[in-house]
C-alpha positions in Angstrom: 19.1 38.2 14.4 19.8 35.6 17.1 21.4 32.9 14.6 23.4 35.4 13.0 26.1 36.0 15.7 28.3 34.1 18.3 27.6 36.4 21.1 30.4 34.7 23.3 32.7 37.1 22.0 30.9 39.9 23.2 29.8 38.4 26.7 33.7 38.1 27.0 34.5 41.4 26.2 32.4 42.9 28.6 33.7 40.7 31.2 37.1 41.5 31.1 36.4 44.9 30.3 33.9 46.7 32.5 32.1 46.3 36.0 28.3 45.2 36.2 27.1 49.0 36.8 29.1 50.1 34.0 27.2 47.4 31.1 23.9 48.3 32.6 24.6 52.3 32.3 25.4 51.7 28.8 22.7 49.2 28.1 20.3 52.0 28.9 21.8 54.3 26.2 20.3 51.6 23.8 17.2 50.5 25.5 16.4 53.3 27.9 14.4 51.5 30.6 16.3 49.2 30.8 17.8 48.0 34.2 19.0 44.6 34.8 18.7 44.8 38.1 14.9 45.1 38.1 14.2 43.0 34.9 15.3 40.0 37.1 14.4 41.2 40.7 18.1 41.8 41.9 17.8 43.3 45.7 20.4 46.9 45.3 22.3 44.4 48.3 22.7 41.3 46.2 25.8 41.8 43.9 25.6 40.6 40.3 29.0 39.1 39.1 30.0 40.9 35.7 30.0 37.7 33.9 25.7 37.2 34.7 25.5 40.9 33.7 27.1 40.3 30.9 25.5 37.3 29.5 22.2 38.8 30.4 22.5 41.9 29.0 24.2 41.0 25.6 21.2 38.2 25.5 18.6 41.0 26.1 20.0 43.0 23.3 20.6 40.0 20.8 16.5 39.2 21.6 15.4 42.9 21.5 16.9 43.4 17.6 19.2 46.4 19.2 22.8 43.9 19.4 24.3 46.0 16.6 23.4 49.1 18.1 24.8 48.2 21.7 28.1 47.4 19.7 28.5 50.1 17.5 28.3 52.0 21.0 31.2 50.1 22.1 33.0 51.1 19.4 32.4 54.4 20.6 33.3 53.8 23.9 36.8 52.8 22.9 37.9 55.8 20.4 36.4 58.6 22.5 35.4 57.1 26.2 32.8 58.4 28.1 32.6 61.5 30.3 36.4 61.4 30.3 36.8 58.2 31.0 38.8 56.1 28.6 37.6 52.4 27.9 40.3 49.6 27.2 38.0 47.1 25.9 40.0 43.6 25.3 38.5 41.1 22.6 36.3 43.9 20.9 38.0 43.6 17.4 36.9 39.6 17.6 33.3 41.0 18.5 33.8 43.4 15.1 35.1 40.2 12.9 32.5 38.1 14.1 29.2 40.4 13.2 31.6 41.1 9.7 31.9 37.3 9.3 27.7 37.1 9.5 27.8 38.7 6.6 27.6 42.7 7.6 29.7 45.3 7.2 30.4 48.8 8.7 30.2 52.4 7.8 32.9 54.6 9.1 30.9 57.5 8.4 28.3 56.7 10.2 29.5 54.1 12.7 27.0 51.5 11.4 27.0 48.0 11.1 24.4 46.8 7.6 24.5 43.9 5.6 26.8 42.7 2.9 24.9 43.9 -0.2 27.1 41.1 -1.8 25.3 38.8 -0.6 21.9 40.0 0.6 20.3 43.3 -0.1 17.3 43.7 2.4 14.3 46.7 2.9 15.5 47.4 6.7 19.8 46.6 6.2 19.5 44.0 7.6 19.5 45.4 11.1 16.6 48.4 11.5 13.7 47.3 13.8 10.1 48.6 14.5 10.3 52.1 15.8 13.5 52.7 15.5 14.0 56.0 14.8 16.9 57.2 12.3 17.7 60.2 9.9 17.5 59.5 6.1 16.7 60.8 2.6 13.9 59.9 0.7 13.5 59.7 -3.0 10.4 59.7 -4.7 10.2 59.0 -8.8 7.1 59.0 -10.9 6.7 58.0 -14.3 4.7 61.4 -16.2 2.2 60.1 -17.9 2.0 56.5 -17.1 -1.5 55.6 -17.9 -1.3 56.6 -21.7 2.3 54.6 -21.8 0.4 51.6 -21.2 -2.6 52.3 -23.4 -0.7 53.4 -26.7 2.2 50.6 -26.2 2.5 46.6 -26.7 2.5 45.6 -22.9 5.6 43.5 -23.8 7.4 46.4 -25.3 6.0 48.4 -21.5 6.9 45.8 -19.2 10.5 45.6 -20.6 11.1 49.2 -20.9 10.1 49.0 -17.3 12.1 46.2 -16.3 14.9 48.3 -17.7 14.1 51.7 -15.4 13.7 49.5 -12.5 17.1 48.2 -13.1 18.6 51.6 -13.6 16.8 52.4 -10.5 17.8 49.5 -8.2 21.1 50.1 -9.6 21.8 53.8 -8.8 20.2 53.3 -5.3 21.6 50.0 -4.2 25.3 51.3 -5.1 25.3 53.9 -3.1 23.8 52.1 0.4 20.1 53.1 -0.6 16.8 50.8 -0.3 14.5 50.5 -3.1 11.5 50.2 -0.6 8.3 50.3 -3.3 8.1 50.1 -6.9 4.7 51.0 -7.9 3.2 50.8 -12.0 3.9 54.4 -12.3 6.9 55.0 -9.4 8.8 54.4 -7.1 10.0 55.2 -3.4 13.7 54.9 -2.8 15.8 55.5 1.0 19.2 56.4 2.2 21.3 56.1 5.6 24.0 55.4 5.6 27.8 57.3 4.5 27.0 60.7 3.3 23.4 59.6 2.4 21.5 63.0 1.5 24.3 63.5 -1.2 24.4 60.1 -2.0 20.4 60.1 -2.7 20.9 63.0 -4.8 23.4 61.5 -7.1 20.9 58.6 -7.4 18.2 60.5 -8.8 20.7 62.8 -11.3 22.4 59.1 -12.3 19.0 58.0 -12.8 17.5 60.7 -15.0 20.9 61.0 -17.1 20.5 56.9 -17.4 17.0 57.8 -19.0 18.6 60.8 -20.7 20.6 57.6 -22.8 17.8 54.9 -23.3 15.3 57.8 -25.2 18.3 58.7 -27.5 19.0 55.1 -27.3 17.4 52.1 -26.9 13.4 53.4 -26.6 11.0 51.2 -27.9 7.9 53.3 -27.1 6.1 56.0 -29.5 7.1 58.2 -26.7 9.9 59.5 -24.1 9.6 57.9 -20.5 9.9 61.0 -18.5 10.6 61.4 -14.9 9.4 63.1 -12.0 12.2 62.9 -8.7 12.0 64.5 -5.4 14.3 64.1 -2.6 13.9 65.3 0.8 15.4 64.3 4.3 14.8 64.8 7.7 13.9 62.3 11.0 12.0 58.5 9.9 10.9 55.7 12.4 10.8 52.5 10.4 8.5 50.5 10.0 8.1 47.3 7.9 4.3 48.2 7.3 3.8 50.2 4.1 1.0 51.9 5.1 2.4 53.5 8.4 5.1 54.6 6.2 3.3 56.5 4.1 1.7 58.2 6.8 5.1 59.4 8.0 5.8 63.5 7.7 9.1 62.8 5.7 7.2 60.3 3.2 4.4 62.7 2.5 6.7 65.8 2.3 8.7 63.9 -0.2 5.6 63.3 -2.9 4.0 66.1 -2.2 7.4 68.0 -3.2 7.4 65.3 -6.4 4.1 66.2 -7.2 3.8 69.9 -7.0 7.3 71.2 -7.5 9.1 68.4 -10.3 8.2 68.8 -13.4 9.1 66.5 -16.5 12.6 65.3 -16.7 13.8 67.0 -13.6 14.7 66.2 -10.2 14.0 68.7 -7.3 16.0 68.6 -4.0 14.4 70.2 -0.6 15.7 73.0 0.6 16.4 71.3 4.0 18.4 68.8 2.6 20.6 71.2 -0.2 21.4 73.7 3.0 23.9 70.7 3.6 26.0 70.4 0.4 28.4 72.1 -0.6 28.4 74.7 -3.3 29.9 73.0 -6.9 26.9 70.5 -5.9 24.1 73.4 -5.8 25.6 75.4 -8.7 23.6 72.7 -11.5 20.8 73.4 -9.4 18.4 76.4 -10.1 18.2 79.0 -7.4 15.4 78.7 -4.7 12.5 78.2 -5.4 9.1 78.0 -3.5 6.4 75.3 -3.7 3.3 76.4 -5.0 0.7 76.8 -2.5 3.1 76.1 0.3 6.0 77.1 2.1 8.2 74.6 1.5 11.8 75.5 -0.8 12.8 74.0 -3.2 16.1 73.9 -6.1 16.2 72.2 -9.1 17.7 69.9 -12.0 16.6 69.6 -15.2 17.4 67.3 -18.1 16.7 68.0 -21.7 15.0 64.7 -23.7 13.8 63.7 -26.4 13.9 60.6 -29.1 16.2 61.2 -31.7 
C-alpha cells in the first residue's frame, strides 16, 4: 500500500489540524495499542511537536495496511466530531483526491475507501488486511450434479458452458461490489461489503439463476439443464488471504451447510439472519420460513422453474 499514496497530504492535514494527543487518541481507534509515545520511548515530559506525530503516525498506519481506515475515520471526524467536539480539518479533501487518484474509490454508504473495479478488481478490495474483522454476506453456488455433467458431455462443450456461468457469475457479483473469492469444478464462493451488501448479494444470486433461467431455454449445449444450488448468509468475517482458514470460519461453513441442506435445484435460499433486514416487497418472492433440516437454523426461499425447450 505504501507506493500507492502521497501521504504528505495527510501528514499536513493533521498538522494544521489537531494537537499531538489528539492524532495519537484517534490512532488508537484504528490500532488499539497503539501509543506513539511508547513506540519511540517519548518521556510523558518530553513534548512531541505535531508535525513528528504526525509523520510518525500517518507512516505507522501507511506500514501497518490500516492508512484507509485511519482516513475514513477522519472523514468521520469532520461530519459528526467527536464527543461534541467539532473537527475543522484543512487539506482533507486533497487527502480524499489523492487516495481517489491511486485508483480507489469510496462508498457513501459505508464510508469505505476500495479499489476502482475499472481498473483492478482484487480478492481483499484492494485495502482488507490479515485479521481484519468486517461484516459481509456470503454466497455459496453449486453446480447439482456436476460429476455426471462432465461424464455424459464433450469436455469442450463443459468447459465453455462453464466459462459462460463463471462469466454470469463474476458479472452479477462484481457489479454489485462483491468478490468472486473461489471458483471450484462444481461451485463457487462469492462475498459482499460494501453499499447495502446483504441485498446486493441477494440480487446476485436471483440475477444469476434467472441468467441460467435464459442459457437452458437458450443457448445449452449439454444433454441436460445446468442447475443451481445458492445460499446466502451474513453475519461477522476476519479476512484472511489463506483459503483454508476461510473455510474454517463460522459464516463460511454456515453458508454451505445452508447450500447443502436447505437449496434445492434451481433455487436460491437466504438465511433468516440476513432476510430479518430487507424490507418486505423483497421477502414477498420468497417462501415463508422455513427450518433447516436437522438444525435450527431458518431459512426462506426462491425458486426458478427450468427446463430445455
Amino acid at each position: 500500500m505504501s507506493s500507492k499514496f502521497s501521504t504528505r497530504f495527510c501528514r499536513k492535514c493533521l498538522a494544521l489540524s489537531m494537537a499531538p494527543e489528539d492524532i495519537n487518541r484517534f490512532a488508537k481507534m484504528i490500532l488499539p495499542d497503539y501509543d506513539l509515545y511508547k513506540k519511540y520511548g517519548f518521556s510523558k515530559g518530553r513534548p512531541v511537536g505535531v508535525h513528528e506525530a504526525a509523520d510518525r503516525i500517518v507512516g505507522d498506519m501507511l506500514q501497518s495496511g490500516y492508512y484507509l481506515d485511519f482516513v475514513e475515520l477522519l472523514v468521520k471526524l469532520e461530519a459528526k466530531g467527536y464527543m461534541g467536539r467539532k473537527y475543522a480539518l484543512r487539506g482533507l479533501d486533497d487527502v480524499i483526491n489523492d487516495i481517489l487518484q491511486a485508483g480507489y474509490e469510496y462508498d457513501e454508504t459505508t464510508g469505505l475507501f476500495f479499489e476502482d473495479q475499472d481498473q483492478r478488481v482484487t480478492r481483499n478490495w484492494g485495502r482488507l488486511v490479515e485479521g481484519d474483522e468486517r461484516l459481509m454476506a456470503v454466497l455459496r453456488l453449486d453446480i447439482v450434479g456436476n460429476s455426471a455433467i462432465v461424464k455424459n458431455n464433450p469436455r469442450q462443450q463443459v468447459d465453455k458452458t462453464y466459462t459462460h456461468l463463471r462469466k454470469i457469475v463474476d458479472n452479477a457479483v462484481v457489479s454489485r461490489l462483491g468478490r468472486l473469492w473461489t471458483w471450484e469444478g462444481d461451485g463457487a464462493l462469492a462475498v459482499f461489503m460494501l453499499g447495502d451488501y446483504s441485498r446486493m448479494s441477494i440480487f446476485a444470486a436471483m440475477e444469476i439463476l434467472d441468467a441460467m433461467f435464459l442459457f437452458n431455454k437458450m443457448d445449452n449445449p449439454l444433454d441436460s439443464e445446468i442447475k443451481l444450488r445458492i445460499a446466502v448468509h451474513s453475519g461477522s468475517f476476519i479476512y484472511s488471504s489463506n483459503d483454508t482458514k476461510i473455510s474454517k470460519t463460522d459464516i463460511i461453513k454456515k453458508t454451505i451447510e445452508l447450500e447443502s441442506k436447505a437449496a434445492t435445484p434451481n433455487s436460491l435460499v437466504i438465511s433468516e439472519s440476513l432476510a430479518m433486514s430487507q424490507d418486505q416487497a423483497l421477502l414477498d418472492i420468497f417462501s415463508s420460513i422455513k427450518t433447516v433440516s436437522g438444525a435450527t437454523d431458518k431459512y426462506r426461499a426462491y425458486h426458478v422453474v427450468m427446463g430445455k425447450s
